[in-house]
MARLO-347253 format. One record per residue: x, y, z of N, C-alpha, C, O in turn; residue number from 1. Coordinates in steps of 0.05 Angstrom, whole numbers, always signed. Example, Ala and Ser with C-alpha at 12.3 -4.5 7.8 and 13.67 -1.06 7.14 Angstrom:
BEGIN
@n.xx = +264, n.yy = -114, n.zz = +156, ca.xx = +246, ca.yy = -90, ca.zz = +156, c.xx = +264, c.yy = -66, c.zz = +156, o.xx = +285, o.yy = -66, o.zz = +169, resi = 1
@n.xx = +257, n.yy = -45, n.zz = +142, ca.xx = +273, ca.yy = -21, ca.zz = +143, c.xx = +258, c.yy = +1, c.zz = +157, o.xx = +268, o.yy = +23, o.zz = +161, resi = 2
***
This chain:
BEGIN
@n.xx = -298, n.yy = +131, n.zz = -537, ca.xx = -297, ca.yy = +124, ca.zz = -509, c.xx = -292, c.yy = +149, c.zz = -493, o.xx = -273, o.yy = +165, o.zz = -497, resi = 1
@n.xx = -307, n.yy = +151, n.zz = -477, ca.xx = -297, ca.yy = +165, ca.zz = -456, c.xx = -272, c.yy = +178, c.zz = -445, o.xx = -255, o.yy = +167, o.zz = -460, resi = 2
@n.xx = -256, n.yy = +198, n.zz = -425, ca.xx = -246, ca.yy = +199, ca.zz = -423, c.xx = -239, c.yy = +208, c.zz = -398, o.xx = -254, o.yy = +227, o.zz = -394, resi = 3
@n.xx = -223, n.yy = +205, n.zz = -376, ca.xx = -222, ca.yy = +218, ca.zz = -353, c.xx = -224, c.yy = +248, c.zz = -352, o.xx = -239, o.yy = +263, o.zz = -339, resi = 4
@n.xx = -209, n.yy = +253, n.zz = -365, ca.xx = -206, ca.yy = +288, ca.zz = -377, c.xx = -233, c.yy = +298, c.zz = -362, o.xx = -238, o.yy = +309, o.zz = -340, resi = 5
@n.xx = -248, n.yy = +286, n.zz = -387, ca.xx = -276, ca.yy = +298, ca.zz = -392, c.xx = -292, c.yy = +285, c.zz = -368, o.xx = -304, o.yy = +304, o.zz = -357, resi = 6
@n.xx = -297, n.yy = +266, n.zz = -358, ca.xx = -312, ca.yy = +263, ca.zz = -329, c.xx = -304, c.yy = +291, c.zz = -314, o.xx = -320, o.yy = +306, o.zz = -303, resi = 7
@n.xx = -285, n.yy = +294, n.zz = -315, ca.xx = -270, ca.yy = +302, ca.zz = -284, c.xx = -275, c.yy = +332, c.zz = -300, o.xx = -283, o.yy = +348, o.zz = -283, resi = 8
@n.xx = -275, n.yy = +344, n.zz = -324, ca.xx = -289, ca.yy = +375, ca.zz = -330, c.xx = -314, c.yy = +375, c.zz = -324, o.xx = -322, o.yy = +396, o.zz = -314, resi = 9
@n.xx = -331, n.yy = +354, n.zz = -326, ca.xx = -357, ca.yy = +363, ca.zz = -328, c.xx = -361, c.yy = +371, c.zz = -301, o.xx = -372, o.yy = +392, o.zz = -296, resi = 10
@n.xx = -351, n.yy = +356, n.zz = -282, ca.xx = -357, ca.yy = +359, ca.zz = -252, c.xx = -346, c.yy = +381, c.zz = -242, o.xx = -359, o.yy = +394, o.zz = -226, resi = 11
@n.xx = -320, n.yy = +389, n.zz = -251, ca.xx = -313, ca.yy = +418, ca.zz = -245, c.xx = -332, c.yy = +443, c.zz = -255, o.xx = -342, o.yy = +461, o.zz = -241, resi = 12
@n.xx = -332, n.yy = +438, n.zz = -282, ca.xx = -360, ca.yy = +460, ca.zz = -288, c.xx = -390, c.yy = +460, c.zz = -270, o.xx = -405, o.yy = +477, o.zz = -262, resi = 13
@n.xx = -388, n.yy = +430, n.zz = -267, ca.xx = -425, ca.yy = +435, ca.zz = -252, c.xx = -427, c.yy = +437, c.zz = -217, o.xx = -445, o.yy = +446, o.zz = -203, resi = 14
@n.xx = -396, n.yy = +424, n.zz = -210, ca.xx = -381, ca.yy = +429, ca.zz = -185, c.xx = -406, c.yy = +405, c.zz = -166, o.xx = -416, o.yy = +408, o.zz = -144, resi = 15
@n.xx = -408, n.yy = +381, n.zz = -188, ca.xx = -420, ca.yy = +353, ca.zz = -170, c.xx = -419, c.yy = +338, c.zz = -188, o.xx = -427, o.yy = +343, o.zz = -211, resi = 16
@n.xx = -408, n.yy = +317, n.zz = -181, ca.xx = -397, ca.yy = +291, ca.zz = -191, c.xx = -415, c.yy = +266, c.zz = -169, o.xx = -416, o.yy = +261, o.zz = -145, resi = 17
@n.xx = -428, n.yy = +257, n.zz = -192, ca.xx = -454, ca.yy = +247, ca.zz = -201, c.xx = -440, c.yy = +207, c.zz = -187, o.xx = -417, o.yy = +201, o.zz = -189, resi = 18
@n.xx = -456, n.yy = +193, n.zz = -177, ca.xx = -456, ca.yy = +161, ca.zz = -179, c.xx = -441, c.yy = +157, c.zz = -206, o.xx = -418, o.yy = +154, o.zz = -213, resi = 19
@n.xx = -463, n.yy = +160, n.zz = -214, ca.xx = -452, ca.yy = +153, ca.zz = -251, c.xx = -429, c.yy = +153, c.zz = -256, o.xx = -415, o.yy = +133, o.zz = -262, resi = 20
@n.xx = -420, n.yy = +184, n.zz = -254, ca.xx = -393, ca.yy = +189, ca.zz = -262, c.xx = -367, c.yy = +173, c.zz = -244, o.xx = -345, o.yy = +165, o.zz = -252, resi = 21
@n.xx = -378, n.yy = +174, n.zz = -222, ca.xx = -357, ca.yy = +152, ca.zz = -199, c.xx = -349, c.yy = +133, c.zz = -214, o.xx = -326, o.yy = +126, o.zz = -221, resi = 22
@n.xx = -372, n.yy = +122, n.zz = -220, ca.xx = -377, ca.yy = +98, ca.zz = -233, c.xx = -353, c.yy = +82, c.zz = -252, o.xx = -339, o.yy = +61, o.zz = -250, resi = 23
@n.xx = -357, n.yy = +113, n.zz = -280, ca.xx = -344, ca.yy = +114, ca.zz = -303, c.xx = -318, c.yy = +124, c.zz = -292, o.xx = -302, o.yy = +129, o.zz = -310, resi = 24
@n.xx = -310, n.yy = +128, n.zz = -268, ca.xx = -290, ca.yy = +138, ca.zz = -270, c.xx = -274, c.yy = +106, c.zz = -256, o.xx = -252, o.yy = +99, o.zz = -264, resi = 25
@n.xx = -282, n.yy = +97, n.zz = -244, ca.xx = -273, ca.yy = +75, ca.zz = -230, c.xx = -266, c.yy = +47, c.zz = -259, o.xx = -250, o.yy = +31, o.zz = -269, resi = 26
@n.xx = -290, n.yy = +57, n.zz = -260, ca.xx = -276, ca.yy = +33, ca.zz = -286, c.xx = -253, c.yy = +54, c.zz = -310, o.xx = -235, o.yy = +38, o.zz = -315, resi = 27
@n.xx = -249, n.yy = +76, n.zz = -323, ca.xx = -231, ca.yy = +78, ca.zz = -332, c.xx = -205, c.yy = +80, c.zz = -321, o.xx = -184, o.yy = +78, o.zz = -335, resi = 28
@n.xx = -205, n.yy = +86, n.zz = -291, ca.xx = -182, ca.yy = +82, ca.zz = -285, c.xx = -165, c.yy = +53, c.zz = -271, o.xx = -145, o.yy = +52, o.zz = -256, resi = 29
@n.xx = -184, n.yy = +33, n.zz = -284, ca.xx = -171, ca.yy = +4, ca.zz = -287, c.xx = -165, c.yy = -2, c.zz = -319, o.xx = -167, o.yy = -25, o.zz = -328, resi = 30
@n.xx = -160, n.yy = +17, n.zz = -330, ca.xx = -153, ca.yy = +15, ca.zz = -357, c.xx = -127, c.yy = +26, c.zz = -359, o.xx = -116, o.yy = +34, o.zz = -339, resi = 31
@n.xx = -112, n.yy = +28, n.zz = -388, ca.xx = -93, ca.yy = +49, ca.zz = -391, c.xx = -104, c.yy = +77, c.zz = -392, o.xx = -126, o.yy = +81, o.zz = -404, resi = 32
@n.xx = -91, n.yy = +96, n.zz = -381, ca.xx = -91, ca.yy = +125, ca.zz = -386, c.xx = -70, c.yy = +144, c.zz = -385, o.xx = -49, o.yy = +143, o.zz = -373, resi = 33
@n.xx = -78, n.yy = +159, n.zz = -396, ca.xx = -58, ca.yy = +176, ca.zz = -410, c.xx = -49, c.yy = +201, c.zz = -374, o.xx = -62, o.yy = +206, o.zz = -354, resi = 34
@n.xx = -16, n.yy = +209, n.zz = -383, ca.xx = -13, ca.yy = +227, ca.zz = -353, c.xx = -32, c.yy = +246, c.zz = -356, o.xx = -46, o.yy = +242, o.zz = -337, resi = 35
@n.xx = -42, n.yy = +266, n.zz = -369, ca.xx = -65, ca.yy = +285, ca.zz = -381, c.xx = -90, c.yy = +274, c.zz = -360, o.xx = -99, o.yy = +293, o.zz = -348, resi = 36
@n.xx = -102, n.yy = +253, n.zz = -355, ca.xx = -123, ca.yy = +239, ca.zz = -347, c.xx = -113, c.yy = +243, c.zz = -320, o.xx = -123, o.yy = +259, o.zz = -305, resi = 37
@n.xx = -94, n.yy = +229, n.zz = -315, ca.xx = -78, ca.yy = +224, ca.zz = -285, c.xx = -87, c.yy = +246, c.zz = -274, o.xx = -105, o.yy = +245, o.zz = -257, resi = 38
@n.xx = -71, n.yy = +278, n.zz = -288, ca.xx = -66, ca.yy = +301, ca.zz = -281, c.xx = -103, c.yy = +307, c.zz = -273, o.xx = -114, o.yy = +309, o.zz = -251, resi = 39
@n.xx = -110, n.yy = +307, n.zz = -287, ca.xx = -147, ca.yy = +310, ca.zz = -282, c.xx = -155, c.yy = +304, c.zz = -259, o.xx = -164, o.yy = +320, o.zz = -244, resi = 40
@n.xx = -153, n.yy = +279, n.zz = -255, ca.xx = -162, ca.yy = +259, ca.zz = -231, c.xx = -146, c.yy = +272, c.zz = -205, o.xx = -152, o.yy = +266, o.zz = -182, resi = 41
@n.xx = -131, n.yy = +285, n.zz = -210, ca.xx = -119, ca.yy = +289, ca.zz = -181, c.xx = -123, c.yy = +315, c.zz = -180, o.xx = -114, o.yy = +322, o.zz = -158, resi = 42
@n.xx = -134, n.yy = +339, n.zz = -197, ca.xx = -150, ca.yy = +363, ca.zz = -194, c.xx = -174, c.yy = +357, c.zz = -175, o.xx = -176, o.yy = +365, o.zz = -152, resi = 43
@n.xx = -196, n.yy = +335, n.zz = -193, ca.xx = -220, ca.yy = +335, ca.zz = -184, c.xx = -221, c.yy = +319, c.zz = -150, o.xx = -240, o.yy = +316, o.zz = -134, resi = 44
@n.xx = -188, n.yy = +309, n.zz = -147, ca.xx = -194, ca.yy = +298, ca.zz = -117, c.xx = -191, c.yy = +322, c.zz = -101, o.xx = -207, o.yy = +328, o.zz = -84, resi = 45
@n.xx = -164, n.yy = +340, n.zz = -112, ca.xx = -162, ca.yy = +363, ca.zz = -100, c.xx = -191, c.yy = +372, c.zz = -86, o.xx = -199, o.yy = +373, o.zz = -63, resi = 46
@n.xx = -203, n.yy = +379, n.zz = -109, ca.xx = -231, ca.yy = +399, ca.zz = -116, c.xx = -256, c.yy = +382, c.zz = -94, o.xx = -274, o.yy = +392, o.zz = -80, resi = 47
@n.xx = -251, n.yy = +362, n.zz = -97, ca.xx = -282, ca.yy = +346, ca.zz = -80, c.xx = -265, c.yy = +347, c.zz = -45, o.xx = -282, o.yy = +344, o.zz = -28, resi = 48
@n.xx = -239, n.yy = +350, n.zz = -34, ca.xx = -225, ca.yy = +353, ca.zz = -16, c.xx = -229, c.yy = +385, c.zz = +3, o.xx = -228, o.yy = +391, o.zz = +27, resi = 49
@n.xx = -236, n.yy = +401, n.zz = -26, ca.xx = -231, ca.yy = +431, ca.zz = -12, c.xx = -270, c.yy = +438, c.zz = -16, o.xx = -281, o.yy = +459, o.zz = -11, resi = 50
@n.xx = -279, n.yy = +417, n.zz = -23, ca.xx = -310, ca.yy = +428, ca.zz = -22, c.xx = -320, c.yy = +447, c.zz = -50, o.xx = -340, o.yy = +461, o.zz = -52, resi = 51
@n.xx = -297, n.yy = +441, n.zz = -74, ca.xx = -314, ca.yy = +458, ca.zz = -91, c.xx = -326, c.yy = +443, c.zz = -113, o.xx = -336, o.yy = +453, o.zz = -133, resi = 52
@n.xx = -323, n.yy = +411, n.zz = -107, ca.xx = -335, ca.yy = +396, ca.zz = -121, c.xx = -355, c.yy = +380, c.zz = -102, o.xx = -342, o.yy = +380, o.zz = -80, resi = 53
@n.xx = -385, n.yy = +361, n.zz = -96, ca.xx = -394, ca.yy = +352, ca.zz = -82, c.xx = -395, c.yy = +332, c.zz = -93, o.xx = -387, o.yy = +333, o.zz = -116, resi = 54
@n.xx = -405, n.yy = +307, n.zz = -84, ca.xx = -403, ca.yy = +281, ca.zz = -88, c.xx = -435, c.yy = +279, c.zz = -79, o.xx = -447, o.yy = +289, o.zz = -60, resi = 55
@n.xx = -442, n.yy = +263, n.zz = -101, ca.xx = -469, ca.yy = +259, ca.zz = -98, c.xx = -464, c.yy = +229, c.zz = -80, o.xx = -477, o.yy = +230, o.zz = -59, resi = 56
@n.xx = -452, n.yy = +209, n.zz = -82, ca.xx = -452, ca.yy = +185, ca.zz = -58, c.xx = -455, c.yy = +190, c.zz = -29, o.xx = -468, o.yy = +179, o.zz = -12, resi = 57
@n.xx = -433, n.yy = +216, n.zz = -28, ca.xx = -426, ca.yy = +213, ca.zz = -4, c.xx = -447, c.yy = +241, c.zz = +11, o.xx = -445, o.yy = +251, o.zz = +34, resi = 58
@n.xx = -467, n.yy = +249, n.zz = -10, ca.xx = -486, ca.yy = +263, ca.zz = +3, c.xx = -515, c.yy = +246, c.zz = +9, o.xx = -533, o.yy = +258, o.zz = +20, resi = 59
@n.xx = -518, n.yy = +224, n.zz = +2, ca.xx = -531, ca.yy = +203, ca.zz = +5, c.xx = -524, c.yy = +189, c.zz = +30, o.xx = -541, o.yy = +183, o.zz = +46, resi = 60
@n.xx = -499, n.yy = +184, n.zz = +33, ca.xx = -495, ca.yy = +163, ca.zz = +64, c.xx = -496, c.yy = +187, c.zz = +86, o.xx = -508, o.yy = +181, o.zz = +106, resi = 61
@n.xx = -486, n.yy = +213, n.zz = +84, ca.xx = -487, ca.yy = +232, ca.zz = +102, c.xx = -507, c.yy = +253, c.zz = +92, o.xx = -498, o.yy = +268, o.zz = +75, resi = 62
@n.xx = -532, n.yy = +257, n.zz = +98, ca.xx = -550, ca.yy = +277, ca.zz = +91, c.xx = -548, c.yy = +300, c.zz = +103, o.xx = -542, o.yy = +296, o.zz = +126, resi = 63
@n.xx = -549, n.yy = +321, n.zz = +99, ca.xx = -545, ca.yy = +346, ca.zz = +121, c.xx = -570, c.yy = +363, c.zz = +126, o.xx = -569, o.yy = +382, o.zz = +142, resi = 64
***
């Protein structure tokens, strides 16, 4: 299974976090997770906050 960790690396490496991954991330974090995961998830909010991660959703409702 999956893991938050690893959602939330790939998107830092490719610096866009995908539907998909929203997706997968929304449903693992209605599960148990580990603080390690937590700690992740609140990098990659950091990171999509300061613009060095993009959100593919929210470049769809707002096009530029």
């Amino acid at each position: 299974m999956m893991r938050i960790r690893d959602v939330v690396q790939k998107a830092l490496v490719t610096g866009y976090l995908t539907v998909e991954a929203e997706n997968q991330l929304r449903q693992l974090l209605s599960t148990r997770y580990e603080l390690e995961d937590f700690n992740a998830f609140m990098l990659l909010q950091e990171a999509a906050m300061t613009g060095k991660v993009r959100q593919e959703s929210r470049e769809q409702r707002c096009p530029t």
